[in-house]
mmCIF file as gemmi writes it, N, C-alpha and C atoms, coordinates in Angstrom:
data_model
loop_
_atom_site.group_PDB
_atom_site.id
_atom_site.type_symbol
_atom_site.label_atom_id
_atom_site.label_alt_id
_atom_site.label_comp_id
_atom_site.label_asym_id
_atom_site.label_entity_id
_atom_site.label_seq_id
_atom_site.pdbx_PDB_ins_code
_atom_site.Cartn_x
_atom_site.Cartn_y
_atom_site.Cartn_z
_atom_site.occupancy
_atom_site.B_iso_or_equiv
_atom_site.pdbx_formal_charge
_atom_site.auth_seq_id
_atom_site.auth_asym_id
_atom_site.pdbx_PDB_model_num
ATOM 1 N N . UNK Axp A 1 ? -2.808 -2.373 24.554 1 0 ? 1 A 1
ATOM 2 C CA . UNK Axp A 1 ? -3.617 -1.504 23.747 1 0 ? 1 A 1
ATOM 3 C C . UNK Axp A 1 ? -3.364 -1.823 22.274 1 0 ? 1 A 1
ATOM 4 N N . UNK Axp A 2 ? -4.455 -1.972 21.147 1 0 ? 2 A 1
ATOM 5 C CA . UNK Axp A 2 ? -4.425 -2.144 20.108 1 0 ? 2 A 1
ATOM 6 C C . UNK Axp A 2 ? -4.509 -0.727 19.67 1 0 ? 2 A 1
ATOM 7 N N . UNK Axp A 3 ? -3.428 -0.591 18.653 1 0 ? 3 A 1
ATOM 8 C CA . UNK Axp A 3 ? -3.773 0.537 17.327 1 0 ? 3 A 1
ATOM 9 C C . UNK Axp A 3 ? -3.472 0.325 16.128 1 0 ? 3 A 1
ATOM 10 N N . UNK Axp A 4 ? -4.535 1.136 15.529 1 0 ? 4 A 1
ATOM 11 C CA . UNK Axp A 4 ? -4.797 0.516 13.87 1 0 ? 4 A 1
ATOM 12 C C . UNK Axp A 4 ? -4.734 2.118 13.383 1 0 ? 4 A 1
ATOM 13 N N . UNK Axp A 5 ? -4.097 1.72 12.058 1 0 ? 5 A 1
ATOM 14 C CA . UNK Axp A 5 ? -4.508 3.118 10.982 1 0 ? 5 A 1
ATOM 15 C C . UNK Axp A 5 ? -4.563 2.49 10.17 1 0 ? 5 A 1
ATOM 16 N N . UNK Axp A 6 ? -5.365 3.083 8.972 1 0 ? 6 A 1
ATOM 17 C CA . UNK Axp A 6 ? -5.899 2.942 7.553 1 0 ? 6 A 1
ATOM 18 C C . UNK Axp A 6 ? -5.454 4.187 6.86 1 0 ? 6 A 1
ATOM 19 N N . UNK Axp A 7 ? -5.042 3.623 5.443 1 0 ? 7 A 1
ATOM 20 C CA . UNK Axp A 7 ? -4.381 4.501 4.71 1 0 ? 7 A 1
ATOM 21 C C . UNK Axp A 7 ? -5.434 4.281 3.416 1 0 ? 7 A 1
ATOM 22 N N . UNK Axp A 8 ? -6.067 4.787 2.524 1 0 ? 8 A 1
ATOM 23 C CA . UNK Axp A 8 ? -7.147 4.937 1.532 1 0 ? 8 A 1
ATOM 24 C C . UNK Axp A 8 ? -6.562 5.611 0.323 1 0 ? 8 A 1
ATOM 25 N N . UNK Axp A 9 ? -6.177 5.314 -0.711 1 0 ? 9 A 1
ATOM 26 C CA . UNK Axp A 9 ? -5.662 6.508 -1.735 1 0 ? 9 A 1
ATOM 27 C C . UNK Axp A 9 ? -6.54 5.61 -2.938 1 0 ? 9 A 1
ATOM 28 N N . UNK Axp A 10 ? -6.455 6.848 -4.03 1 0 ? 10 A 1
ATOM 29 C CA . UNK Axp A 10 ? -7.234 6.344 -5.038 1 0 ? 10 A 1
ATOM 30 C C . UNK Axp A 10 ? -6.151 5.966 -6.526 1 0 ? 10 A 1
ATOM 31 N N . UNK Axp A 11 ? -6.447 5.289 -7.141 1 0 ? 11 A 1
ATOM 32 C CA . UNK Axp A 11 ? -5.376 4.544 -8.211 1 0 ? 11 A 1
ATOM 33 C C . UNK Axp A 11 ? -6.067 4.368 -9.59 1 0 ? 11 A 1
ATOM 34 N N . UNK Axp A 12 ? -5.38 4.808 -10.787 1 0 ? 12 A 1
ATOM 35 C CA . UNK Axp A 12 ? -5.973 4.67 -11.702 1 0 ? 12 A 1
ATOM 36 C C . UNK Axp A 12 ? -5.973 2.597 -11.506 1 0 ? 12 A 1
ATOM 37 N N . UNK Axp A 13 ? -5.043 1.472 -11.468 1 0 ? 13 A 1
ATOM 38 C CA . UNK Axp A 13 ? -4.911 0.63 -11.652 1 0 ? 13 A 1
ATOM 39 C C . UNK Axp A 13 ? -4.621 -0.12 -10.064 1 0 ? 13 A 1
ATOM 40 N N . UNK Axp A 14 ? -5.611 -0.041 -9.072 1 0 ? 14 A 1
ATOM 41 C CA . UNK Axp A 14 ? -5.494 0.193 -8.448 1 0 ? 14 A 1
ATOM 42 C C . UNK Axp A 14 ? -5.394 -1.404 -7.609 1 0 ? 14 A 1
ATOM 43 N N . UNK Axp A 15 ? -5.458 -2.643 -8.658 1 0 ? 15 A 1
ATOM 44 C CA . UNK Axp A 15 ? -5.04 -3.739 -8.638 1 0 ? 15 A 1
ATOM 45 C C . UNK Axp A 15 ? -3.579 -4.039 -8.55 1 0 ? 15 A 1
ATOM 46 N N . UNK Axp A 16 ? -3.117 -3.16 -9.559 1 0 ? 16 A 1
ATOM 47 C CA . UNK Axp A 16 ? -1.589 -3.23 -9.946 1 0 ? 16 A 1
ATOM 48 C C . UNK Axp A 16 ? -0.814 -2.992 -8.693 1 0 ? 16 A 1
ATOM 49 N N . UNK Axp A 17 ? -1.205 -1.529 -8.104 1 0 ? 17 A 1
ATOM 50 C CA . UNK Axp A 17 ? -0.586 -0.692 -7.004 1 0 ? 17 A 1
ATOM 51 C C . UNK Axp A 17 ? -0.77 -1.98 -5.75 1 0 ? 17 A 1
ATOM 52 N N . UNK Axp A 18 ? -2.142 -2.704 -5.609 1 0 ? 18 A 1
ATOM 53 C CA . UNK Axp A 18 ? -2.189 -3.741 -3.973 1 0 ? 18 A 1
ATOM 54 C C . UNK Axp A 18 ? -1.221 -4.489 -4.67 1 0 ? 18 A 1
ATOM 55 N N . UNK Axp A 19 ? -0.982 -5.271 -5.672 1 0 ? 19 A 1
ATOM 56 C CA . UNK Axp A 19 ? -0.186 -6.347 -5.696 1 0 ? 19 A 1
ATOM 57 C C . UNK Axp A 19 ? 0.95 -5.88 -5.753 1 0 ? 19 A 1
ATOM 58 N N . UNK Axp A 20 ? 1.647 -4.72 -6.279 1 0 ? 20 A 1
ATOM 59 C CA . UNK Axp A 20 ? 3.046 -4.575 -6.133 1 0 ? 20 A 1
ATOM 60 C C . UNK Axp A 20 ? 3.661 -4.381 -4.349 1 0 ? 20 A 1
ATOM 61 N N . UNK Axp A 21 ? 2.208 -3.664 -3.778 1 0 ? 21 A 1
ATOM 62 C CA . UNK Axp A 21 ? 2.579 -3.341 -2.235 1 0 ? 21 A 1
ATOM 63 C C . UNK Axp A 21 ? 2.563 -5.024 -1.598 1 0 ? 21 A 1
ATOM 64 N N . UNK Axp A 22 ? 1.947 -5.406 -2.191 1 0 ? 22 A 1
ATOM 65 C CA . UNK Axp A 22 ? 1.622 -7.015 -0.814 1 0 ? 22 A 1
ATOM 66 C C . UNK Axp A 22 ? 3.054 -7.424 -0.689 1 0 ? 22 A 1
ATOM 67 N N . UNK Axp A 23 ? 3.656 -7.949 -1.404 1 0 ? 23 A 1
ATOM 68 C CA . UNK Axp A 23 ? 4.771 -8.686 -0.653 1 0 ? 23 A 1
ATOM 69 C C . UNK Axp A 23 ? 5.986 -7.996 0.272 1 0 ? 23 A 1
ATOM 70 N N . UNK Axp A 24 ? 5.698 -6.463 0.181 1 0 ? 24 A 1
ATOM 71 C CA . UNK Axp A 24 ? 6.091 -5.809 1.608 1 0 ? 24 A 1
ATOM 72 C C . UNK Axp A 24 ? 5.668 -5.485 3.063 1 0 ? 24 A 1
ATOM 73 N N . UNK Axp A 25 ? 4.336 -6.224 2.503 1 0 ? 25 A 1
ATOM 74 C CA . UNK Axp A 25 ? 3.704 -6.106 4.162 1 0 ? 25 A 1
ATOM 75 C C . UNK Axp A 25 ? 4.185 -6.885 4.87 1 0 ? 25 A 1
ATOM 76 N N . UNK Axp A 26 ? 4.239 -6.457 6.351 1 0 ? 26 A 1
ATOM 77 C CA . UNK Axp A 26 ? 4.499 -7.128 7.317 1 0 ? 26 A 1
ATOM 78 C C . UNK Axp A 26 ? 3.515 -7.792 7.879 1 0 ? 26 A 1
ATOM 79 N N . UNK Axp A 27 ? 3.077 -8.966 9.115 1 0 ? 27 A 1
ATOM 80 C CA . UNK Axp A 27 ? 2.121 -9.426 9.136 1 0 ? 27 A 1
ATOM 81 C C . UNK Axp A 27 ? 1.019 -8.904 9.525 1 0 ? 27 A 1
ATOM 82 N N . UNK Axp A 28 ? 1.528 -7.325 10.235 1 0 ? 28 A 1
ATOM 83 C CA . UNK Axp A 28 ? 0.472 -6.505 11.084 1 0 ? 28 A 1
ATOM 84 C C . UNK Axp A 28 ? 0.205 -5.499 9.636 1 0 ? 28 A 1
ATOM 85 N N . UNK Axp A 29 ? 0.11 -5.644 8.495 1 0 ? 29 A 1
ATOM 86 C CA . UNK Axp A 29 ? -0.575 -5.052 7.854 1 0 ? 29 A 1
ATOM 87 C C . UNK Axp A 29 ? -1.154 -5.888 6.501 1 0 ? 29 A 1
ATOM 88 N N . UNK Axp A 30 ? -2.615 -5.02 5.918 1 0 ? 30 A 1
ATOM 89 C CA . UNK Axp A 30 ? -3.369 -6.111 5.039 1 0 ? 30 A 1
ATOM 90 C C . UNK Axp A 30 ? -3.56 -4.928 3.667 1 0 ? 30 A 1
ATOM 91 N N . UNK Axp A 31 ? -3.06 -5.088 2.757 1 0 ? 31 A 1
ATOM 92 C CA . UNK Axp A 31 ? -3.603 -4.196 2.151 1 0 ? 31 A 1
ATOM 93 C C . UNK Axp A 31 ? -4.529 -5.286 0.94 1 0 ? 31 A 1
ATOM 94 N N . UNK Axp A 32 ? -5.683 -4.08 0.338 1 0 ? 32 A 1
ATOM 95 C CA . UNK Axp A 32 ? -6.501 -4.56 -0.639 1 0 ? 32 A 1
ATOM 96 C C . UNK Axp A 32 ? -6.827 -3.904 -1.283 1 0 ? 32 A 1
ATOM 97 N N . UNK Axp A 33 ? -7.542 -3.941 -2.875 1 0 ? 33 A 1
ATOM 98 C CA . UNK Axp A 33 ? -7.88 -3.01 -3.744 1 0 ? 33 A 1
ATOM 99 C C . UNK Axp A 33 ? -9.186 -3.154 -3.827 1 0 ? 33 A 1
ATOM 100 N N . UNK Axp A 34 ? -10.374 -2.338 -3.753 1 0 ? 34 A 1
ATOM 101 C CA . UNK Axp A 34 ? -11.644 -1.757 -3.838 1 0 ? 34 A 1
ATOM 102 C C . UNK Axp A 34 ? -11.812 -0.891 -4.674 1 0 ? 34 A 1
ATOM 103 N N . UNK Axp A 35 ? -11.804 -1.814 -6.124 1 0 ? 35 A 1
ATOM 104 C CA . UNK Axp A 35 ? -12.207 -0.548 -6.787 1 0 ? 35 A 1
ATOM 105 C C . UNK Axp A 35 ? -10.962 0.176 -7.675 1 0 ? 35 A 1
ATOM 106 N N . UNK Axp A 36 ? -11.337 1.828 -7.052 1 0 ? 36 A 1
ATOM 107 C CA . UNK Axp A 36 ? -10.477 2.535 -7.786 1 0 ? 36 A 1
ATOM 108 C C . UNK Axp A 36 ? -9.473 2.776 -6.775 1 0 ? 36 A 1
ATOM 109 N N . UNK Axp A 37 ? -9.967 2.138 -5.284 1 0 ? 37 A 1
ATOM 110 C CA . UNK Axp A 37 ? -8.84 2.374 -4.194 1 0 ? 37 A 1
ATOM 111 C C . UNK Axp A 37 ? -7.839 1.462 -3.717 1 0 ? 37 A 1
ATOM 112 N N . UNK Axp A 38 ? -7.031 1.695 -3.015 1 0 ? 38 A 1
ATOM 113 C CA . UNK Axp A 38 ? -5.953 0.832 -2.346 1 0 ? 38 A 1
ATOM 114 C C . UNK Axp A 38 ? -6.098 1.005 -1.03 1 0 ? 38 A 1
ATOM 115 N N . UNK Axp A 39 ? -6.592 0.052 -0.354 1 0 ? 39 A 1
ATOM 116 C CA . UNK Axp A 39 ? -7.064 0.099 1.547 1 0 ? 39 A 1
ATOM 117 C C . UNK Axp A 39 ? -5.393 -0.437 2.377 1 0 ? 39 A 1
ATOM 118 N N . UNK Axp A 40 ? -5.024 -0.14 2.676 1 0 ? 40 A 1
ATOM 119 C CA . UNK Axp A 40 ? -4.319 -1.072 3.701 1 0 ? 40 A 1
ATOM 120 C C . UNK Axp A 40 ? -4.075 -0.358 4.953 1 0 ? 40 A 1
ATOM 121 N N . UNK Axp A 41 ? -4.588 -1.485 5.766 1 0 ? 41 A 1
ATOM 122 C CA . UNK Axp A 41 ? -4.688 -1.335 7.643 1 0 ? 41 A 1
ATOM 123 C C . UNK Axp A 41 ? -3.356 -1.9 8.175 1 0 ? 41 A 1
ATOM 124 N N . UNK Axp A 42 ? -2.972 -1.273 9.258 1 0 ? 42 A 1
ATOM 125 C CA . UNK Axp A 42 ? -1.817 -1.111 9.651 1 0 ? 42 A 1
ATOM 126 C C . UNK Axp A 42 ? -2.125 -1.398 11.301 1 0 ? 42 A 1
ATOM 127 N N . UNK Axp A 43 ? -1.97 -2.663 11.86 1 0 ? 43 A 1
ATOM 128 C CA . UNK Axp A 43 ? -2.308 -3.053 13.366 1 0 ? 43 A 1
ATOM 129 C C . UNK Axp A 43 ? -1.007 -2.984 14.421 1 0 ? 43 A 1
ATOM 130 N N . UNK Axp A 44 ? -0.775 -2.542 15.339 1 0 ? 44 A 1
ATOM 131 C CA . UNK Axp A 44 ? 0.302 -3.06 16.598 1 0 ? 44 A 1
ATOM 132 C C . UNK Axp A 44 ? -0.252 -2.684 17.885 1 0 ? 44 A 1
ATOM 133 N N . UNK Axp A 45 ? 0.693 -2.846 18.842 1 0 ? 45 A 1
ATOM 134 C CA . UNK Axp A 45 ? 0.971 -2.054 19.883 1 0 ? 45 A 1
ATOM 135 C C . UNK Axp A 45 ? 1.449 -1.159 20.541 1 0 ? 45 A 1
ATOM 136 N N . UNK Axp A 46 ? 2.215 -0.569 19.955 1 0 ? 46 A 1
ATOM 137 C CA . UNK Axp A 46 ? 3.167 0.563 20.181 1 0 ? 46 A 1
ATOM 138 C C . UNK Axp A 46 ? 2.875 1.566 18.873 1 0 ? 46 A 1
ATOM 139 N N . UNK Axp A 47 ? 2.606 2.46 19.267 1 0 ? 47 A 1
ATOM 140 C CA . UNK Axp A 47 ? 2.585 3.859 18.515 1 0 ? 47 A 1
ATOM 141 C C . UNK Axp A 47 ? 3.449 4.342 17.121 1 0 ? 47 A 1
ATOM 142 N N . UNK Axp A 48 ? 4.439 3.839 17.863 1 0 ? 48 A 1
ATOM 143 C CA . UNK Axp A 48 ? 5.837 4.243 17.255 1 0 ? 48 A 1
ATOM 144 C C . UNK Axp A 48 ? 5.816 3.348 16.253 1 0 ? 48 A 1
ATOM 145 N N . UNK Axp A 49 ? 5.401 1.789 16.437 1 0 ? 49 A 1
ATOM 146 C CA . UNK Axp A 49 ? 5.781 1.011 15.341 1 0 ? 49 A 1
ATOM 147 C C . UNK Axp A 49 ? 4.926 1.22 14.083 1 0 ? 49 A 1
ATOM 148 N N . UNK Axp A 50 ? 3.739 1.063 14.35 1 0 ? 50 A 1
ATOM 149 C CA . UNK Axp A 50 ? 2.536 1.795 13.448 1 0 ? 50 A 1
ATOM 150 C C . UNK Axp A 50 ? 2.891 2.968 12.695 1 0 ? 50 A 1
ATOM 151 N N . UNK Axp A 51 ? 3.648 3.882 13.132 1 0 ? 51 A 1
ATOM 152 C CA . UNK Axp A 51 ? 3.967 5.382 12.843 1 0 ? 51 A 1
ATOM 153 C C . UNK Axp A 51 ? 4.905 4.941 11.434 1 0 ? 51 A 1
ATOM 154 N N . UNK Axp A 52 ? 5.795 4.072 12.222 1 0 ? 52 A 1
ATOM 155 C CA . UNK Axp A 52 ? 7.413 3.378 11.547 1 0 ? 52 A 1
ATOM 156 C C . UNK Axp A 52 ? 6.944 2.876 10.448 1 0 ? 52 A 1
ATOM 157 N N . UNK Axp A 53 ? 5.803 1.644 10.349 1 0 ? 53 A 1
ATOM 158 C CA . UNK Axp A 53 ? 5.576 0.833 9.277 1 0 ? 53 A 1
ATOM 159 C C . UNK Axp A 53 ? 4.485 1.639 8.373 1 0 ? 53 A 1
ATOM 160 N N . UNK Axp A 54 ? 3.766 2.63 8.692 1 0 ? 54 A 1
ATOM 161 C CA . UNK Axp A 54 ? 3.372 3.478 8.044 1 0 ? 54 A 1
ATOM 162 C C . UNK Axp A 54 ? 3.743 4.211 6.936 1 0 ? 54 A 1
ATOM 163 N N . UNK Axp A 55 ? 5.18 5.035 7.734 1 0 ? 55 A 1
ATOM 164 C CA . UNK Axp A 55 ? 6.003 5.85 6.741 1 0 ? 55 A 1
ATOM 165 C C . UNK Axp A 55 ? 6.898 5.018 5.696 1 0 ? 55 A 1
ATOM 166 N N . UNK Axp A 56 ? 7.296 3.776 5.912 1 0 ? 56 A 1
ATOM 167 C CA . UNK Axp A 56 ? 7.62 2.683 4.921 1 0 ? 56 A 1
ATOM 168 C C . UNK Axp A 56 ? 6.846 2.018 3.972 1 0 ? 56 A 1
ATOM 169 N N . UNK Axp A 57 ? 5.591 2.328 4.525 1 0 ? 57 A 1
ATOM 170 C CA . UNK Axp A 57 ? 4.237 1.848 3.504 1 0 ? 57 A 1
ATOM 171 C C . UNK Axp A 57 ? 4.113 3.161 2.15 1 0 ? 57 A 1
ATOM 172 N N . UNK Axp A 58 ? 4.33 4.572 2.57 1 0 ? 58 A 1
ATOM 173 C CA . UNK Axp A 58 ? 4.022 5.506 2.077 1 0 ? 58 A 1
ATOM 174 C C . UNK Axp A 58 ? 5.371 5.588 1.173 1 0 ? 58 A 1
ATOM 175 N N . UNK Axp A 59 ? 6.785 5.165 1.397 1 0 ? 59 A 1
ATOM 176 C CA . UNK Axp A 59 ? 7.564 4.959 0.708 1 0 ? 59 A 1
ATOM 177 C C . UNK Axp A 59 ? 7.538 3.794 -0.513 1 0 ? 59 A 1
ATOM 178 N N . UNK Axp A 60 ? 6.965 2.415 -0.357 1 0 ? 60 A 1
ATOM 179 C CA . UNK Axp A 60 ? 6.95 1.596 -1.047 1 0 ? 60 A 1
ATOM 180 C C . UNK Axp A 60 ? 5.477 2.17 -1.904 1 0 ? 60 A 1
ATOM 181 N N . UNK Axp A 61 ? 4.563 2.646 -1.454 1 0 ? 61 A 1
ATOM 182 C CA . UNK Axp A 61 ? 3.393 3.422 -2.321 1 0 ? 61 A 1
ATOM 183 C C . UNK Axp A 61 ? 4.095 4.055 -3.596 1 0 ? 61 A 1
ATOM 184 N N . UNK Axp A 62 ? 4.916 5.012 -3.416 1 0 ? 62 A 1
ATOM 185 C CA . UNK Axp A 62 ? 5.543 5.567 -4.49 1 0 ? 62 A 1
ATOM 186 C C . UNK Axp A 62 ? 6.72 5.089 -5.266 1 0 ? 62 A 1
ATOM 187 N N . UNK Axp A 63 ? 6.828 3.823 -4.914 1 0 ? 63 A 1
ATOM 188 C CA . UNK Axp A 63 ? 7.797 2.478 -5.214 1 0 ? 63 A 1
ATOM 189 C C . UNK Axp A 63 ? 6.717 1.881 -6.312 1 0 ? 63 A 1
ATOM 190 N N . UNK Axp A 64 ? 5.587 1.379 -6.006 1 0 ? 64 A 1
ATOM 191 C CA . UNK Axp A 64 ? 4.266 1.241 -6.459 1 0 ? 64 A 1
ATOM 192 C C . UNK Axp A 64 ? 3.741 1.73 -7.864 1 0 ? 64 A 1
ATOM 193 N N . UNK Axp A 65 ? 3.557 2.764 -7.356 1 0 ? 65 A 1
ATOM 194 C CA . UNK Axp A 65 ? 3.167 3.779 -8.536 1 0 ? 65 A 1
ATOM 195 C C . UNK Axp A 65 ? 3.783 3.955 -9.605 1 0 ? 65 A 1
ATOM 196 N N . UNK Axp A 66 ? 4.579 4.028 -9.347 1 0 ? 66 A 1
ATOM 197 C CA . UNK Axp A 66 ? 6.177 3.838 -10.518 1 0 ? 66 A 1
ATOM 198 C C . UNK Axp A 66 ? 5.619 3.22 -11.272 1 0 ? 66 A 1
ATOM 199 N N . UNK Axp A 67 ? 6.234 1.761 -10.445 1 0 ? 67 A 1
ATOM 200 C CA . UNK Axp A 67 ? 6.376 0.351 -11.407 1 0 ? 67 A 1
ATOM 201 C C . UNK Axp A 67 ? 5.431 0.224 -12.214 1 0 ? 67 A 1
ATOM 202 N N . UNK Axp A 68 ? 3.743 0.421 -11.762 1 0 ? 68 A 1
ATOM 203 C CA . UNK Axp A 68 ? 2.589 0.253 -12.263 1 0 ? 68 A 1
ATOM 204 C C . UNK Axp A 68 ? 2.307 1.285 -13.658 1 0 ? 68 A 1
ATOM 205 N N . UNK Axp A 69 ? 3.057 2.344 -13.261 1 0 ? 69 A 1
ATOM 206 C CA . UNK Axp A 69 ? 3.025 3.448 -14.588 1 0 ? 69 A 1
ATOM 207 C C . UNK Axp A 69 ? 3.864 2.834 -15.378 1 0 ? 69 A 1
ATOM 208 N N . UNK Axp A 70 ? 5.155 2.648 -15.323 1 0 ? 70 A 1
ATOM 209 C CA . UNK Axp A 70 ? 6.044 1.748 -16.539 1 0 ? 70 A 1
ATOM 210 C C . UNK Axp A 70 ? 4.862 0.96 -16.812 1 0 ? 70 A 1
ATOM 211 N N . UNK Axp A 71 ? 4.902 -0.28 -16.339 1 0 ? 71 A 1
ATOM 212 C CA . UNK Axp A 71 ? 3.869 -1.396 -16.594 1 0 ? 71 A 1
ATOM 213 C C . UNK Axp A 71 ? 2.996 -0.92 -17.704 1 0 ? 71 A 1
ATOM 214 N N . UNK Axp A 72 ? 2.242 0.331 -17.365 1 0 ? 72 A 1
ATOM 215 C CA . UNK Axp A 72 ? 0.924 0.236 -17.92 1 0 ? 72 A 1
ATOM 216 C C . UNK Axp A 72 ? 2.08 0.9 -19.688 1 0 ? 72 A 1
ATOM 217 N N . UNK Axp A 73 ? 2.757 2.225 -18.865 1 0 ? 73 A 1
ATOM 218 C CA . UNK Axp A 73 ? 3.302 2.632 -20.267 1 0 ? 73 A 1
ATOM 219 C C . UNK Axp A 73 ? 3.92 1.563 -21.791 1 0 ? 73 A 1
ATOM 220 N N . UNK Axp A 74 ? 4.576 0.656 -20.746 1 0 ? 74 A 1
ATOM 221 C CA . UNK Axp A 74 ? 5.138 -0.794 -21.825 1 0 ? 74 A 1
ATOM 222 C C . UNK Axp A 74 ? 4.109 -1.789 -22.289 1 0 ? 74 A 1
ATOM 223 N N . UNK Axp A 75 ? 2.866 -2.103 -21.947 1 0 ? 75 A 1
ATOM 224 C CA . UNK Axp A 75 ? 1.886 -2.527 -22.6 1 0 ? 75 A 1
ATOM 225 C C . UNK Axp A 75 ? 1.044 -1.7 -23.63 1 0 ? 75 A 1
ATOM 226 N N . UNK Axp A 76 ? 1.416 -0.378 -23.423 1 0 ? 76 A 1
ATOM 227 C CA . UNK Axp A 76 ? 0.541 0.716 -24.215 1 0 ? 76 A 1
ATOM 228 C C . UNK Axp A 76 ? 0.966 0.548 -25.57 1 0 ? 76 A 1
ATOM 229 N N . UNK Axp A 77 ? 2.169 0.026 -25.824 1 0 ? 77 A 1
ATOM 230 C CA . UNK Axp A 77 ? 3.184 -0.351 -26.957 1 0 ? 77 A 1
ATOM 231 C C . UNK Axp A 77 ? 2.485 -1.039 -28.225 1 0 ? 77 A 1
């Protein structure tokens, strides 16, 4: 059985936020920026793992956000 979730949030810089997340994805996930959003799909087989790499996605999100706010704050300079 395949399962997928999608996670959708909206980003002022919302380039900044996919590229700081990409190099934590694992191979069963894709994230991309659309816009003002941040997409990333989350594929396995097991429930649990999806659930697992999910709540680590939602941790590095606010890992993300951070960095991208410094970022933007130290160019504001």
């Amino acid at each position: 059985m395949k399962i997928e979730g999608k996670i959708t949030t909206r980003h002022r810089d919302a380039a900044c936020i996919a590229g700081a997340l990409s190099p934590d994805n694992l191979r069963s996930m894709e994230t991309v920026a659309e816009g003002d959003r941040v997409v990333t799909t989350i594929t396995g087989t097991q429930l649990r793992s999806v659930i697992a790499s999910m709540d680590d996605y939602l941790m590095n999100l606010a890992v993300a956000e951070d960095t991208c706010s410094l970022h933007r704050g130290n160019t504001n300079r």
